[in-house]
N, C-alpha and C positions, 0 to 999 in steps of 0.2 A: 717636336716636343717629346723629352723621353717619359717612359709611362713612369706611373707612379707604382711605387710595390710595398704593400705591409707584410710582414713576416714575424710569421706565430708558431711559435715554440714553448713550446716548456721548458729547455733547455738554453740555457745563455749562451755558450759552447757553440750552439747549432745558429746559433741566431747570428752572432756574430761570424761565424762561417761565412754564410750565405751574403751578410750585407756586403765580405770583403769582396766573396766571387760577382755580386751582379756589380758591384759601384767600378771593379777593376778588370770587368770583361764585356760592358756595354756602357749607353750613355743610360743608364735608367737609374731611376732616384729611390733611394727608401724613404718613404715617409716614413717610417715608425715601423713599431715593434711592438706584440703582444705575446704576454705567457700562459694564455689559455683563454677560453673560449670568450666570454662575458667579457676579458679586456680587450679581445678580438674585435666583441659586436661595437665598443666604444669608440676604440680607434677607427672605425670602417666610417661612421655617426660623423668623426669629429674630421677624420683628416682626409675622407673621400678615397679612394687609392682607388687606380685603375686595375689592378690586379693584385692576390692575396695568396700566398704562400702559406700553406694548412697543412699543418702536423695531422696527426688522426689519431696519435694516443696522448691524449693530455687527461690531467687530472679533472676533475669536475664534468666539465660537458666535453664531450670529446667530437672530432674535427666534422662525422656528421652529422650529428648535433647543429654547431657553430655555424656549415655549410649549411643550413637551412633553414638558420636563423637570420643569417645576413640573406636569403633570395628575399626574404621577406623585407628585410628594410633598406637594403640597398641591391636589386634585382639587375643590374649591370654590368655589378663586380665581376670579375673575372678569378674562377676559383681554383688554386692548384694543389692536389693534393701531394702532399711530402710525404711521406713517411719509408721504413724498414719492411714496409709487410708490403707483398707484393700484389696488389687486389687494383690494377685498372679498369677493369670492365665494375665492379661495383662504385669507385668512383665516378663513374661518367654516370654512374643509376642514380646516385645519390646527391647530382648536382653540381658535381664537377667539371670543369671546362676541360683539364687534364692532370694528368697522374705522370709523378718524377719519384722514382726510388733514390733512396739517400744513398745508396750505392753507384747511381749513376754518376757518371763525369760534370764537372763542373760546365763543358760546354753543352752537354743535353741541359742540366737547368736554364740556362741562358738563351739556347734556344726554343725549347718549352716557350717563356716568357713573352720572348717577341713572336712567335708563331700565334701563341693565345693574342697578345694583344695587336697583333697583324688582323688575325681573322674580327677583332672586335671594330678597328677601321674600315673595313669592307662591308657589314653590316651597319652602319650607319650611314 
């Protein structure tokens, strides 16, 4: 079964990037799409995803914010931080599972993805 993946952006541009590279470079599904944080915590509520693709500079509540709002109501998720700014060692402090610079290649996200959702098979 491929995982499930929400992806949150503020940008539509980015959003739609990403669905084209996971849907055309793995068998993984996007459930949905959010443009900041609070439509984040919604989408996570309604449409469950096994794993969440997280900006870290959005408008309003930004991505560690968001990241620690969803451990609280869905503690499972599998949380990846995106962004331009290169700070993995605070994302893994902050509740992240792992960290993809938007500078990286489309095959580091894709294997990001199934690595995260590899290691969440093995723990259950």
């Amino acid at each position: 079964m491929p995982g499930r993946v929400l992806i949150v952006d503020d940008h539509e541009v980015v959003r739609l990037g990403i669905r084209m590279v996971l849907t055309s470079d793995s068998p993984l599904e996007v459930c949905g799409e959010a443009r900041d944080g609070l439509d984040a915590l919604r989408k996570v509520l309604e449409l469950h995803p096994d794993v969440v693709i997280l900006d870290l500079t959005m408008p309003g509540m930004n991505g560690f914010e968001t990241a620690a709002q969803m451990r609280l109501i869905a503690p499972s998720v599998k949380i990846i931080f995106y962004s331009i700014h290169e700070i993995p060692a605070t994302a893994r402090i902050s509740g992240g599972d792992a960290f993809v610079s938007k500078s990286s290649s489309r095959q580091e996200l894709t294997a990001t993805v199934d690595r995260v959702l590899r290691a969440d098979q093995f723990t259950h």
